[in-house]
N, C-alpha and C positions, 0 to 999 in steps of 0.2 A: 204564732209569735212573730212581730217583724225587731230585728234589729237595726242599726245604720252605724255608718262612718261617716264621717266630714270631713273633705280634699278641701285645703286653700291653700292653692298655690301658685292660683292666678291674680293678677296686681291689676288688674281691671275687672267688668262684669263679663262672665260664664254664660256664651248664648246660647252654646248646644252642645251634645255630649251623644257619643255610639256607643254597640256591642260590637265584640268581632264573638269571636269563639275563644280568643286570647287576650285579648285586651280592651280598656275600657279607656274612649278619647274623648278630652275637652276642647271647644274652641273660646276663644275670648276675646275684648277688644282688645286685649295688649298685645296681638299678633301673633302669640303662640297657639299651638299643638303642644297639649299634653297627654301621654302615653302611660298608661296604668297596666300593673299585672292581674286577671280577675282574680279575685278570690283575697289575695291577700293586699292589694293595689297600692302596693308598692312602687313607685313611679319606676320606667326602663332605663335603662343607663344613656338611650341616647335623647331621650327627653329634658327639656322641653323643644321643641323645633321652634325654629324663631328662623324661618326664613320668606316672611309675609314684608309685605311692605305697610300692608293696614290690617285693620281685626277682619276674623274669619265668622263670620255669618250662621252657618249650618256645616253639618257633616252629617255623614251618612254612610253605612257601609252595603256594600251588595247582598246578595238575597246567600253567599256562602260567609261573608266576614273574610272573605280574601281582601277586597280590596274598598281603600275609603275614598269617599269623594268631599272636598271643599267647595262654599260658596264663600268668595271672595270681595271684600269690599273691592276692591281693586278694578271688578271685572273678570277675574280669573276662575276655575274651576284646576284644582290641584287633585289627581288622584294617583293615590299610594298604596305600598304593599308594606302592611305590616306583622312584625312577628314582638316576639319578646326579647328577643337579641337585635332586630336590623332593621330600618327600613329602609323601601325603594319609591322613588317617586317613579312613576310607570308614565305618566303624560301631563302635559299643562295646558289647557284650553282656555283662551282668551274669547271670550263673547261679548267683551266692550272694554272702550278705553277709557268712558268717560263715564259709565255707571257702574253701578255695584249689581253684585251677583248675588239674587236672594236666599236661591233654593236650588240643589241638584238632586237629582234620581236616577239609580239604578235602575235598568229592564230587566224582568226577570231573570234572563239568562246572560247578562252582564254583559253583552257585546255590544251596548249603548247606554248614555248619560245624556239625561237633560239639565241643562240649566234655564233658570227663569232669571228675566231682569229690573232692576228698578225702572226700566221703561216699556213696560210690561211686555218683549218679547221674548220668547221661548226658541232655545236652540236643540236643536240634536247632533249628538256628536257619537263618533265611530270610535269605541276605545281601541278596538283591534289595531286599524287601519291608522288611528292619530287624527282626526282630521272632522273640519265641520258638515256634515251632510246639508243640512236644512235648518235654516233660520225663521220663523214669521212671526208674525205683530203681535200675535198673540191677545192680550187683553187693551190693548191701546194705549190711554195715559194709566192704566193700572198696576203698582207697583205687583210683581207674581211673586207673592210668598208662599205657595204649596205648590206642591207636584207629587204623582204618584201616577206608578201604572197599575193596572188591573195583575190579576196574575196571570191572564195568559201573556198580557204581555200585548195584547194589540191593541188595547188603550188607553189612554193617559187623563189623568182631571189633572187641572190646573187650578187654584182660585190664586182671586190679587187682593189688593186694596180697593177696588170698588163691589165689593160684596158677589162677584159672582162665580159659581163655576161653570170651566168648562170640559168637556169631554170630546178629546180627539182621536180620530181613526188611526194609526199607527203602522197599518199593514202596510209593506212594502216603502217603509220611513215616509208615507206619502204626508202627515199632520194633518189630516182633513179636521172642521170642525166639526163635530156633528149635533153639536147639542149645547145650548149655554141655559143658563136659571140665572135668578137672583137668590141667593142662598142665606146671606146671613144681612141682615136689618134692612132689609127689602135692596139690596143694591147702595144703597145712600154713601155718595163719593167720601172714602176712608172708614167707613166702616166695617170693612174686611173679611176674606176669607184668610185666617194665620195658619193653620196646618191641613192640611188633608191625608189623609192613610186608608188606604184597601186593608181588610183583615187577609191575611196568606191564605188562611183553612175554611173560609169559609165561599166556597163557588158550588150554585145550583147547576145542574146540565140541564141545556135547551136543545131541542132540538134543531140541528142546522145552524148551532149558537156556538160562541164560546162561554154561555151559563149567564147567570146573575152574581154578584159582585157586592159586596158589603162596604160601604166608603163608610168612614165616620169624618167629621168636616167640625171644625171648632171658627170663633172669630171676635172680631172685638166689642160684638154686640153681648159676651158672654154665655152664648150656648154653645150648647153641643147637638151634633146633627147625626142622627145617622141615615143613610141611603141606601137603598137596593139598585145599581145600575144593571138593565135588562141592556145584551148589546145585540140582541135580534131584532125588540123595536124601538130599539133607541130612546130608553126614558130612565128616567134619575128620580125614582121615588121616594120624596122622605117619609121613614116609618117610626121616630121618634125623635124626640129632643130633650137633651137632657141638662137639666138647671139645677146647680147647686153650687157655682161660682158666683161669687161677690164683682167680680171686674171683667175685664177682657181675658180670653181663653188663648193663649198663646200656643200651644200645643197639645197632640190628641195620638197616644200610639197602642198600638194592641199586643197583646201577647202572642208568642208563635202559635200556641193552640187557640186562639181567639175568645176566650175564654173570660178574659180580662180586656178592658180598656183603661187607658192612665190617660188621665189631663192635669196639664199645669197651668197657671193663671195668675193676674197681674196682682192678685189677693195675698198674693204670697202663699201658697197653697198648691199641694197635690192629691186631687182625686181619685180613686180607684173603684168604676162601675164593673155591673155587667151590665154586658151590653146587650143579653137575649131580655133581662129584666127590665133593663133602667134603672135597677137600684145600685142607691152608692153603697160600696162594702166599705170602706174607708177614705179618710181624711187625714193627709200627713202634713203636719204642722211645724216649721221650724227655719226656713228661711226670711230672713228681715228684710227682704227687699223683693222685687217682684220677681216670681221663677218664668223663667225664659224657654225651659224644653225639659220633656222627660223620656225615657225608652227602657223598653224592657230589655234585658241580656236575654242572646239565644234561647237558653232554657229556661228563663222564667224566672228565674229564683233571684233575682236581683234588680228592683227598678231606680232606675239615678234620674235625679232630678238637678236641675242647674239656674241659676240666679245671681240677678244684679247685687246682690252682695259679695259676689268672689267667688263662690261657693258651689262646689258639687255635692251633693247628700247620694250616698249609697244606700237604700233601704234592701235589707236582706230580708223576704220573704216566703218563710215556712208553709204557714198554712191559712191562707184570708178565710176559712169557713170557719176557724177556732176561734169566734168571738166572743164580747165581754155578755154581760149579761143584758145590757141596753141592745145587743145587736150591733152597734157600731165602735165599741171600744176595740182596740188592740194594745198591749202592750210594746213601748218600743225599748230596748236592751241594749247595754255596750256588749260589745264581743271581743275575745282576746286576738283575733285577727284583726281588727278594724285599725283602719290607716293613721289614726289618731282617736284619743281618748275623749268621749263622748260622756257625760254622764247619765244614769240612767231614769227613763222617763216616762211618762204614758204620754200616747198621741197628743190628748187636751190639752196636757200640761208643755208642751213648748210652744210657749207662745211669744211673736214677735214683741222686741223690745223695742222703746220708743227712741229716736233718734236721741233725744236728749233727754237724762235722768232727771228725772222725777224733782227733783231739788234745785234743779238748774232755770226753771220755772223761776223760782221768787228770787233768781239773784240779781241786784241792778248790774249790771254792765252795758257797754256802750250800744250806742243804734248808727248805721250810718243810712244815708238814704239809696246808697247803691247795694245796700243785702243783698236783695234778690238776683244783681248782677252776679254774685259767688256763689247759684244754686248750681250745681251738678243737672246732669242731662234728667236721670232718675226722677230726681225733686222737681225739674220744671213739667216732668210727664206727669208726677204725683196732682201738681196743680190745674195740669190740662184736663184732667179725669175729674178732681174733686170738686176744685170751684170754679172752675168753667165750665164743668158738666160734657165735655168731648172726649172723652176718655177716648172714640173710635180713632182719633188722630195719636194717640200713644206712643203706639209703634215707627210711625213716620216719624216721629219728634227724633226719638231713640234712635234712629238707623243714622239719623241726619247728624247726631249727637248736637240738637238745643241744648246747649246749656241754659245759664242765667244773662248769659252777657250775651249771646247770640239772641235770645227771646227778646231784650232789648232792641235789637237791630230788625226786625221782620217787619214787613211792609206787606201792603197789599201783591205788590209784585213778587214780592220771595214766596208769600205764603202759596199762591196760585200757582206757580212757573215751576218754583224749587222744588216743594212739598206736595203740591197737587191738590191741593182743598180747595175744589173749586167752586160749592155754595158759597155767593157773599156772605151773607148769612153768619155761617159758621168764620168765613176770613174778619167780619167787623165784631163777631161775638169776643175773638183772641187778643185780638188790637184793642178793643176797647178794657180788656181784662189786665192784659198787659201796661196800659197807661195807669189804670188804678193803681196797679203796682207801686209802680214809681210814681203819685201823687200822694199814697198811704205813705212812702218813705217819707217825700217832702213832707208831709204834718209832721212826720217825729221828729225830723229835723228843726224844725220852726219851738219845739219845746222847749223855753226858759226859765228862768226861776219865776217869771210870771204867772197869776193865776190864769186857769183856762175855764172852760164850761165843757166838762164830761160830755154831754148832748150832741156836742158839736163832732169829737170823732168819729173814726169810723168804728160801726159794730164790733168787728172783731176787737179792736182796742178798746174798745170801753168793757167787753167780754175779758182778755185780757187783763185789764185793771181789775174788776171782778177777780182772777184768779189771783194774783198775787198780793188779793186784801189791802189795798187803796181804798181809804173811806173815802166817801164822797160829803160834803157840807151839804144842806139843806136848802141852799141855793145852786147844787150839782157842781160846785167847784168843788176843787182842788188846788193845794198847794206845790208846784216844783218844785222838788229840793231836790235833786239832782242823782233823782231816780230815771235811769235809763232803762229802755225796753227794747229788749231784741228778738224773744221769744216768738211773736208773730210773722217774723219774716224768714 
């Protein structure tokens, strides 16, 4: 049986969410830290921390749940000591003034933290000591949105925004490279590597080795990857791939017995494989917006999922082998501890709601030609994936926060310099997408109580008429009467 809770109590989107062993923590764009008790997640009396100058990116806690680490849009890296009564901010590491910080990682044994940057370098820093050991370039123009060490600890993959990972030497903090791939849509600039994760329990012994190593690697091409890394001869084997996301795969974490793998995705969707199998055990269904990160708690028995709706989902999981009779149903259940009142559901049955009800379709109300200038960051990614077909630029869009009036404003020089999409190609695919925009307004602007010719607009609008039952005359006209349409935009 799995149950869940549902936390909103963030006023922006929910980018990532930890375990410790005590408490369960969100980060969000609205620049808060928030601090939950397990079990009953209850928020802590000194929650929410608001002491961010911009939203926090990821978090993460070390391999005991002592201590957490932030990536900050800022450029910052914040790590803290939390309990259920207190916390301590232990250090703050600045690795740029001018970019934002994607991703930080724990070493096994906690006496170092990396962070990765939007200008794809990688730092390593000394929590002991305070202080930056080693800096390097790391992926080049590639934004570094993963990081993970292996579990002995001597070495680290990276992947960025241009599809590759890499695996560095670590002994002796030296960063050597030793090995880069094209891992997710053959490399192709923004199509991404978005999380990568070592399983803890899972290392073969080599002789003269520190063993073989289990990466699983997700991205915005929508799979999932898993790898064997050999570090005696230095090779990154991939031994499956695992498909059953509709969009970009934002996030990929395992359980402490490795037993399970969880991925979330821009589908609004959380999967729950094995990973000795490939088979999915489960689909949890229930965020309206795209889910941003998932992780399992120490023990297992709880995986949180987080999304651009606000929203953390707590799924409280019993037993994934007690399934329905199809093999893949579960039961999902309110519980008398749950953080708020949930009604009771099966998997199937929560399913996203449409932005605008159902009836809101056939109402006339106004159009103006700058709609699409008041889309949300979300909505102008929703369009980059759907009918632009780039969906691997998503994530950029979203870090960069495109809205609808910033999408307006992009040029060839923003799109390259800013964002880094640097196929023409894909820069005149956007531009050109974007102008339709705003020429589709200007037609519904230019509608009067004059007749017009159906034929002449664009698809979607004439589909649109279609939907809210406009007859059309037999010469393809139509009459204005002073039906406005805004539903397209």
């Amino acid at each position: 049986m799995v149950s869940f809770c549902k936390i909103q109590d963030h006023t922006r989107e929910v980018n990532c969410c930890a375990f410790s062993t005590e408490v369960f923590v969100t980060c969000s764009g609205d620049k808060s830290l928030r601090i939950y008790k397990i079990g009953s997640f209850d928020e802590v009396a000194y929650s929410p921390l608001k002491i961010f100058k911009y939203g926090i990116n990821n978090v993460t806690f070390n391999k005991t749940g002592e201590l957490l680490a932030t990536a900050d849009t800022d450029g910052k890296s914040h790590i803290f000591k939390f309990t259920k009564t207190s916390y301590e901010i232990v250090a703050i590491f600045e690795h740029s003034s001018v970019n934002t910080v994607q991703v930080a990682a724990f070493s096994p044994d906690s006496k170092h933290l990396i962070s990765g940057s939007s200008d794809g370098s990688i730092a390593l820093w000394s929590i002991v000591n305070k202080h930056l050991i080693k800096e390097v370039s790391g992926h080049g123009d590639g934004y570094v949105y993963a990081a993970d060490f292996t579990p002995s600890g001597d070495h680290l993959a990276t992947g960025s925004a241009l599809g590759d990972i890499r695996i560095w030497d670590m002994k002796g903090n030296k960063i050597t490279c030793i090995l880069q791939i094209e891992a997710h849509d053959e490399g192709d600039a923004g199509c991404g590597v978005s999380w990568l994760k070592f399983s803890s329990s899972y290392q073969t012994t080599v002789v003269g080795s520190n063993g073989i190593s289990l990466l699983a690697s997700c991205g915005q091409d929508g799979d999932i990857k898993l790898w064997l890394f050999n570090s005696e001869d230095k090779t990154l084997q991939k031994v499956s791939t695992l498909s059953g996301h509709t969009a970009p795969v934002s996030c990929c974490a395992f359980s402490s017995d490795g037993k399970l793998l969880a991925t979330s995705s821009f589908d609004k969707t959380t999967i729950v494989w094995d990973p000795e199998s490939g088979e999915e055990i489960l689909k949890l269904e229930g965020h309206t917006a795209i889910v941003t990160s998932c992780a399992f708690s120490f023990d297992s028995r709880f995986l949180a999922s987080t999304s651009y709706d606000k929203t953390a989902f707590i799924w409280k999981i019993s037993d994934l082998n007690e399934k329905g009779a199809d093999g893949k149903t579960v039961s999902v259940v309110e519980e008398d501890d749950t953080a708020v009142n949930v009604p009771a559901v099966t998997v199937e049955s929560v399913k996203t709601e449409s932005p605008l009800p159902p009836e809101s379709k056939s109402l006339p109300c106004v159009v103006t030609t700058d709609e699409h200038q008041k889309w949300t960051s979300e909505q102008v990614s929703e369009w980059l994936r759907d009918t632009v077909q780039l969906g691997q630029y998503c994530q950029i869009f979203l870090d960069n926060e495109i809205d609808g009036a910033e999408l307006s404003s992009l040029n060839q020089e923003s799109l390259q310099k800013d964002l880094g999409i640097r196929p023409l190609g894909h820069r005149n695919k956007i531009l050109r997408a974007a102008k339709e925009l705003a020429d589709d307004g200007n037609k519904l602007a230019k509608l009067s109580s004059s007749t017009f010719d159906i034929n002449s607009l664009p698809s979607a609008l004439q589909k649109l008429l279609g939907q809210i039952n406009i007859e059309s005359s037999s010469q393809s006209k139509i009459e204005q009467s002073g039906i406005l349409l805004n539903s397209l935009l």
